[in-house]
N, C-alpha and C positions, 0 to 999 in steps of 0.2 A: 871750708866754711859751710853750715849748716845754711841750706837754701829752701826756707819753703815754695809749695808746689800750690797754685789754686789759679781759678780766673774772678774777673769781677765781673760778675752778674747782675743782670737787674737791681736785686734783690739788695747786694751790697752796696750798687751805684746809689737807691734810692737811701739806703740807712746813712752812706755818708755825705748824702749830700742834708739830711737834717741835721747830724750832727753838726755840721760846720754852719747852717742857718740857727743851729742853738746857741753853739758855740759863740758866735759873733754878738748873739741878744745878752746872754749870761755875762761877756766879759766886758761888756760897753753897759752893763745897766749901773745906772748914778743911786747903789742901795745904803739907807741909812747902815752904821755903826752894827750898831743894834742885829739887823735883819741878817746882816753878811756872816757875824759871829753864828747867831742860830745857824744859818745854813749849814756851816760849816761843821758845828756841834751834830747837827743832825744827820748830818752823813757821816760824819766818824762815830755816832752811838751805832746805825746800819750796816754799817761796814764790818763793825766788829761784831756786832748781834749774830747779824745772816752769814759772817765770812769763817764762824765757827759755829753755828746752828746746823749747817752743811755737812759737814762734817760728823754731826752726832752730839754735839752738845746738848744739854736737856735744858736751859737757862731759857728764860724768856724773857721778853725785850726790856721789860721792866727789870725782872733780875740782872740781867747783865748790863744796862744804865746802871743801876746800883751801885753793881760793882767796880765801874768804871772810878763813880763819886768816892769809891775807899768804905764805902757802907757796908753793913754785912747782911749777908743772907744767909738761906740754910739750902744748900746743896751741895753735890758732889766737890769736894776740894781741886780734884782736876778740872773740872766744868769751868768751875771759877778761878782755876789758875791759865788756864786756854784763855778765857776772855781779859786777864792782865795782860797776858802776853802779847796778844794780837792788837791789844790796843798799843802798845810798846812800838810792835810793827809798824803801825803808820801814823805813829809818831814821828818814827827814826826815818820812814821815807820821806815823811814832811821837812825832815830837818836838814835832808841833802841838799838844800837847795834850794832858789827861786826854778821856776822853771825856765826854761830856756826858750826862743823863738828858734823856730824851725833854721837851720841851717846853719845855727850859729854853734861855734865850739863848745864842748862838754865835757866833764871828766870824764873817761872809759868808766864800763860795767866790770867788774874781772867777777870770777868764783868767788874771790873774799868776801866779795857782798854779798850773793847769791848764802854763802854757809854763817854769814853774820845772820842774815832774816830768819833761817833755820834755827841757828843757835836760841835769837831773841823768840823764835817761834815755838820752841819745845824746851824752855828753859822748866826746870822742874817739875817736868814730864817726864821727857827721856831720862835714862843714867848720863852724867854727865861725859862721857866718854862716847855718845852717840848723838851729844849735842854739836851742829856745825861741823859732820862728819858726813862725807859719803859713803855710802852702803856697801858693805862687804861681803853679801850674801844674794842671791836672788829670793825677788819677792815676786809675789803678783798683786795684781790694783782689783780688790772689790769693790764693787754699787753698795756704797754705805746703805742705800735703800734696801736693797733685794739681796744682797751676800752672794751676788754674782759674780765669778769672775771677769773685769772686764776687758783687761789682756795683761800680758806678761811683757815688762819692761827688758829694755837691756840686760844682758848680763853685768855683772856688779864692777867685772875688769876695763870692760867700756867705760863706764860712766863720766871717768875725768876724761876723755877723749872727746864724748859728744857735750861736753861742758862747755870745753874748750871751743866746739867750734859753734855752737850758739852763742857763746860770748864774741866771738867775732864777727858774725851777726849782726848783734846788736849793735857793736860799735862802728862797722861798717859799713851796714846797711844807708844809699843814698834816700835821705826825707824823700828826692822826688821823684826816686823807683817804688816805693814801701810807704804807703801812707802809714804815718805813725798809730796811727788804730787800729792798721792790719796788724801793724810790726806788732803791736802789745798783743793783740789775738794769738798771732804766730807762736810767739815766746810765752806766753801762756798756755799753749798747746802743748811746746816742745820740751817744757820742763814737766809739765805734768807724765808724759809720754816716757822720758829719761830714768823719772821716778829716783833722783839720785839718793834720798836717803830714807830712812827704815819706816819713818812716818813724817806727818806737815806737811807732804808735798805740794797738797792741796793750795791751804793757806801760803808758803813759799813763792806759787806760780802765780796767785790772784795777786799777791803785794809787788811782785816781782812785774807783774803786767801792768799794775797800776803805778809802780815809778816809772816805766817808759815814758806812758802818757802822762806825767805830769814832766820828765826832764823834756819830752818833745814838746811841750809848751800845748798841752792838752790839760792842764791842770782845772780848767774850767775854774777857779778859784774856789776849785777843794769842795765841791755843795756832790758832787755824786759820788752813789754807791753801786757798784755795778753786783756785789755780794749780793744785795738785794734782790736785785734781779735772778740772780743764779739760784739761789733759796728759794724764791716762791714757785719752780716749776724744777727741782732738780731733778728728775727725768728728761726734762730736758735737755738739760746742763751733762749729764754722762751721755744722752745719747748722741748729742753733739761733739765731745769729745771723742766716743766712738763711731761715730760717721768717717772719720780721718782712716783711720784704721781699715774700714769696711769701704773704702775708696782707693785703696792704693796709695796712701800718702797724701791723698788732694784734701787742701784745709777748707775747699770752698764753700761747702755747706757746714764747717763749722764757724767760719767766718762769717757765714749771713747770721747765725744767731747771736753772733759777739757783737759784730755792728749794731743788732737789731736794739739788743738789751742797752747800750749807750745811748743810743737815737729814742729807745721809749724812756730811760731814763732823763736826759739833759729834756725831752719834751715836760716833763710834767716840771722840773725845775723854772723853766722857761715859761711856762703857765702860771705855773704860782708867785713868779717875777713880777709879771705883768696886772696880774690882780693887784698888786702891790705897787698900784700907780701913782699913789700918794708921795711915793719915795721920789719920783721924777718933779712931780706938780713943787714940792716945799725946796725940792735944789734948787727948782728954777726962781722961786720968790724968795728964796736965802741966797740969792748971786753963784750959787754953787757951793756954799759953806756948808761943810760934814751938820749933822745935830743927830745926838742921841735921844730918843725917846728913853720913857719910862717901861719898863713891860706893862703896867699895868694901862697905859695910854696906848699901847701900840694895840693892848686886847682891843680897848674899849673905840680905836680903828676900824679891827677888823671887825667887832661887833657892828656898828655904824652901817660898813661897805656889807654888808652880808644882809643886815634887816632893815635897812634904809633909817634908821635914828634910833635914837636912845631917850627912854627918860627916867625921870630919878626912883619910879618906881622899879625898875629891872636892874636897880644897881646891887641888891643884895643877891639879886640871880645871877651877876656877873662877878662879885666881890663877897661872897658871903659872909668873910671874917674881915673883912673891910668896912671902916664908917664911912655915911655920906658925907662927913665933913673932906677924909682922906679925898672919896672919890671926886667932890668938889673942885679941889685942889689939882689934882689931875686934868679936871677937865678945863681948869682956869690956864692953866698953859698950852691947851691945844686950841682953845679962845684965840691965844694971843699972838699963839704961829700962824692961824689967820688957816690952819687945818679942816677944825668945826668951825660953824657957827650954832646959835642957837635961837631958836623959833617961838616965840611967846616968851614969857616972863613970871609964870605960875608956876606951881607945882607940877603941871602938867605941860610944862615947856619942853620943847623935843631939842635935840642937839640932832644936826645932820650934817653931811659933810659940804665944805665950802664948792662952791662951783670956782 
């Protein structure tokens, strides 16, 4: 059985221990309908943006939202068929499942999975004969960046051997030997490392890392992207994965930057939660009853908490192809959820929000 090698340092004590202070804000916050879906939207447009950006795609965040919505664009046909794909991908880990608390039974991980994400990951990309296929050749791993080599995987006869024993790993690994963030670090490390097939490996080990953490009950409820993270510094991201290598095997210093990218990631989720205190205030005076805002009242919210009030002359700055009758209307219901109120009685009446 595949056993990684690292200690927990400072460095990891301190990143897991925000995570698990995030982790506890994000999955006990009482968020409208509304606010839960966005999040959730918005780290699967991140995820899939930066989780094949990385890799060399030319799409930008706009373009490849686009393509998510079935829209077209004008670029490279692989570009845009990498970013269906990957959206497919955590889709399909989305759908394994609720996630599980720690310690409770799971279905096993096996290969199938593992060359299923492959498959869905290079689906008309690769020849169909090298889809959900392990690699029959040796290759070596280049710096997408720099066309460096950055070392040479196993030989291609190993492969299903060290599959084999990271899949037993995973499924064996105890929660309270292996915190479930290293285990995703780990097994994100070990298959990139393995390099089992000819291309995807990349995107394979980051989806493959992030159904860990969601069957370990790490799902945070689906608002992060950890692609993100990996995208805006990947220098990083390979030198870290090459610190393992240029250590002897020890993942410890690739493990402080995998904690670290989750702990600054759930941090900023966890901030922008909290700005979002209106969400707590209206549970508590609706008895705890769900309500969906409008987008266009949730802006004219965040417009509110952000400039301290609103009046009817800044509604075409907020609403441009919108009438003040519409926005009216809007605002007559956040009247009456007892959200805003409203200051004067003129034209120059301000809406601010309720104490």
């Amino acid at each position: 059985m595949y056993t990684p090698k690292f200690i927990i340092n400072n460095k990891i004590l301190k990143n897991i221990g925000t995570i698990e202070a995030c982790k506890e804000i994000i999955d006990h916050a009482p968020l409208l309908p509304y606010y839960e879906k966005a999040f959730q939207t918005d780290a699967m447009v991140r995820s899939v943006h930066h989780g094949t950006h990385i890799e060399g795609n030319e799409l930008d965040m706009d373009q490849a939202e686009k393509v998510m919505l079935g829209q077209q664009v004008v670029a490279r046909q692989r570009d845009i068929q990498e970013v269906i794909n990957y959206r497919r991908v955590i889709e399909f880990i989305d759908s394994l499942g609720p996630a599980s608390p720690r310690g409770e039974q799971k279905s096993e991980i096996d290969d199938e999975l593992i060359k299923r994400l492959h498959e869905m990951t290079v689906d008309k990309i690769l020849p169909s004969e090298k889809c959900g296929v392990y690699r029959s050749t040796q290759v070596v791993v280049k710096n997408s960046l720099t066309g460096e080599v950055s070392f040479k995987p196993p030989l291609a006869i190993a492969v299903s051997a060290q599959i084999r024993n990271l899949v037993e790993f995973i499924n064996k690994a105890n929660p309270d030997e292996t915190h479930p963030v290293l285990k995703s670090g780990a097994v994100h490390y070990e298959l990139v490392r393995i390099h089992p097939f000819v291309d995807g490996n990349g995107r394979v080990a980051r989806a493959l890392s992030t159904y860990i953490l969601f069957r370990e009950g790490y799902d945070i409820r689906k608002f992060f992207s950890l692609e993100e993270y990996f995208d805006r510094d990947a220098v990083r991201y390979y030198e870290g994965l090459q610190s393992v290598g240029k250590n002897n095997g020890d993942l410890t210093q690739w493990l402080a930057y995998f904690t670290e990218g989750l702990a600054i990631e759930l941090t900023k989720i966890k901030e922008k939660i909290e700005k979002i205190s209106i969400d707590v205030k209206l549970k508590e005076r609706l008895g705890g009853s769900p309500i969906l805002l409008s987008s266009r009242q949730l802006k004219i919210i965040e417009y509110v908490q952000k400039t301290g009030f609103l009046q009817n002359q800044a509604f075409k700055t907020l609403f441009p192809m919108v009438s003040e009758d519409t926005v009216l209307n809007e605002l007559k219901g956040l009247l009456k959820a007892g959200i805003i109120r409203k200051s004067g009685s003129t034209k120059g009446a301000k809406y601010i929000m309720a104490k």
